[in-house]
C-alpha positions, 0 to 999 in steps of 0.5 A: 959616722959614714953618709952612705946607706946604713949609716945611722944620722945624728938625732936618730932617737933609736941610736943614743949612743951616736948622740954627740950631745946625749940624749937630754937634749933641752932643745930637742923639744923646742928644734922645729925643724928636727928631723931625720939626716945629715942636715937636721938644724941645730939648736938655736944658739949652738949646742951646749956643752954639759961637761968640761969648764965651758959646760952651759946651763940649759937654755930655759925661758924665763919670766924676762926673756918672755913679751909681757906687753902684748901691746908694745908690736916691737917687744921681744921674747927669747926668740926674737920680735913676737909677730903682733900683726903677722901670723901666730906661727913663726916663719918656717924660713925665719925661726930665730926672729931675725925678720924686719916687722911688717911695716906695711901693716903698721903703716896701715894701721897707723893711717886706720887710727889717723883717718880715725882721729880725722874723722872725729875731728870732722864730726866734731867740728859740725856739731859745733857749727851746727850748734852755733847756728842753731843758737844764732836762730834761736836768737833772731826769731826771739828778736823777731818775734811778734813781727814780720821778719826782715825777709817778709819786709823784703818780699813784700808778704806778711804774716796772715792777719788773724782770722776774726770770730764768725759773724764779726765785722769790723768797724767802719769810720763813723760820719756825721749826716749833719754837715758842719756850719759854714765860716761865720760871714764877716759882714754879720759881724758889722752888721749890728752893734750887737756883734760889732764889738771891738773898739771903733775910732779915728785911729782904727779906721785910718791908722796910717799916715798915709793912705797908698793905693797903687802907685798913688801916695795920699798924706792924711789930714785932720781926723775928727768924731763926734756923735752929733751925726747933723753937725758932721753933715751938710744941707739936708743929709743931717736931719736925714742922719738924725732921722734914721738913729745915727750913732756917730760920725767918724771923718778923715781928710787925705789930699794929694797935689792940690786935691782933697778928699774928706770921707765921713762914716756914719754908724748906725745900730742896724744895717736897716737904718743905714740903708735906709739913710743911705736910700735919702741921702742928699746933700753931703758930708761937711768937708774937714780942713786942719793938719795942712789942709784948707778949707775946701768945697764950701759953698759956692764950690762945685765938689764931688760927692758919693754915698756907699754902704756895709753893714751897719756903716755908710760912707761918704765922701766929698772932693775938690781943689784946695783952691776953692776951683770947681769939680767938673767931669774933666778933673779925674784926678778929683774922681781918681783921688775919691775912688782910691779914699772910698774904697781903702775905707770899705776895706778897712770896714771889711777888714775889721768883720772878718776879724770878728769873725774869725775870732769867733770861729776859733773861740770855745763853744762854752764861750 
């Protein structure tokens, strides 16, 4: 075989004589690169021999050279790894498959399905978030339901008061035009027996063995009552007493250095009838001697004496020396020691009309 000009080259199809392999060459269909020349490429895998011992059987394609998983990118036929993410077409430069994958697009393709997966992750992830806080406020507005919210509280603005049908007012507080009546006054109650009904003894009026008035101390004597009102009394203040209905006659003595003082207290039924006897009064009430105490302001003794009256009650008094010395108005320890006995028994009288009376404004109406 010559390489000059005339010269037939291998493979030529109008020269089969000059075919080294014959002319049933199973790989002539499948050489891509066939063509006219010296240089035409041989079959893939050397050429085979059809005679002798070493002779080959054709190559063929069988059921296990070929890709059965077109999803495996890396699976082989009998010509090397299958292009998956490359061209259709086998690489002109590369017929046998010897290239590398293109690891740029699996690289692609790897990062496309973890972007993937991040992203359903991420979209997951808010759902449930929102879902949680969905139910969280569905439960504080249950919680809260019929109430002002705390941020209402907060803010100082509550939920509009509903709207009231029209022609509708609402109803104002009610006052009573009557005023109501005044605190029972304590003197109605020691103004008559008809009121003046708790119990009324020595012991009541003068309960203490002393009488304290300021910083002046007066030890109580004999006490003494009786309802014979004239024989409590001296001179002509007995008919006078007896004139006017006297009920009883309560008496007590204090004295103190050499001093007595003996208060009387006359009861009437009305405070007509112990004002009147208080308006007539003359001469006194008879002095009362006993319990360390004695006989003072008897006549011929000069003693003081007082007249007062409340309510149905009227009060006297009579003081002096133990001694039997006349009162003059230079003893003002007498005075001092009348004044301090007198007015500690207005206040007991007093005291005992504003306990009535108070009785009285807390007690039931059906009473």
């Amino acid at each position: 075989m010559s390489f000059g000009q005339g010269g037939a080259s291998w493979g030529d199809p109008g020269s089969p004589g000059h075919d080294p392999h014959g002319s049933q060459d199973p790989y002539a269909s499948r050489d891509p690169y066939a063509s006219q020349g010296p240089y035409a490429a041989q079959p893939p895998y050397g050429t085979p021999q059809s005679q002798g011992p070493y002779a080959q059987e054709p190559v063929t394609q069988d059921s296990f050279t070929q890709d059965p998983f077109t999803q495996d990118p890396f699976a082989q036929n009998a010509f090397g790894p299958s292009n998956r993410f490359g061209s259709a077409e086998r690489d002109p430069e590369d017929p046998y498959g010897t290239q590398t994958p293109d690891w740029g697009a699996l690289a692609d393709a790897s990062a496309a399905r973890a972007r993937r997966k991040r992203w359903l992750l991420i979209g997951g992830g808010v759902l449930a978030t929102g879902a949680i806080a969905a139910i969280v406020a569905t439960t504080v507005v249950s919680a809260n339901k019929g109430d002002a919210s705390a941020s209402d509280r907060t803010s100082g603005q509550l939920p509009p008061a509903a709207e009231l049908p029209a022609g509708t007012t609402e109803p104002e507080p009610a006052f009573s035009s009557v005023a109501p009546p005044p605190p029972p006054d304590p003197k109605d109650y020691v103004s008559s027996a008809e009121k003046d009904t708790a119990p009324l003894t020595a012991e009541t009026l003068f309960p203490d063995d002393k009488l304290t008035a300021a910083d002046r101390v007066y030890r109580k004597g004999a006490t003494t009552t009786t309802t014979n009102c004239a024989a409590a009394a001296q001179g002509a203040l007995g008919s006078i007493l007896a004139s006017n209905s006297c009920d009883q006659v309560i008496r007590a003595t204090f004295s103190k250095d050499g001093v007595a003082v003996t208060v009387g207290v006359a009861v009437f039924g009305q405070e007509a009838q112990a004002l009147k006897a208080k308006e007539q009064t003359q001469g006194g009430i008879a002095s009362l001697s006993g319990a360390g105490v004695p006989t003072f302001c008897r006549a011929p003794s000069i003693c003081r004496k007082t007249a007062n009256s409340y309510g149905r009650y009227v009060y006297f008094t009579v003081g002096g020396f133990t001694s039997g010395r006349n009162v003059t108005k230079a003893d003002q320890d007498v005075f001092t020691t009348g004044d301090d006995v007198a007015e500690f028994t207005f206040q007991q009288i007093l005291a005992r009309g504003r306990t009535q009376a108070s009785a009285a404004a807390t007690r039931p109406v059906d009473d």
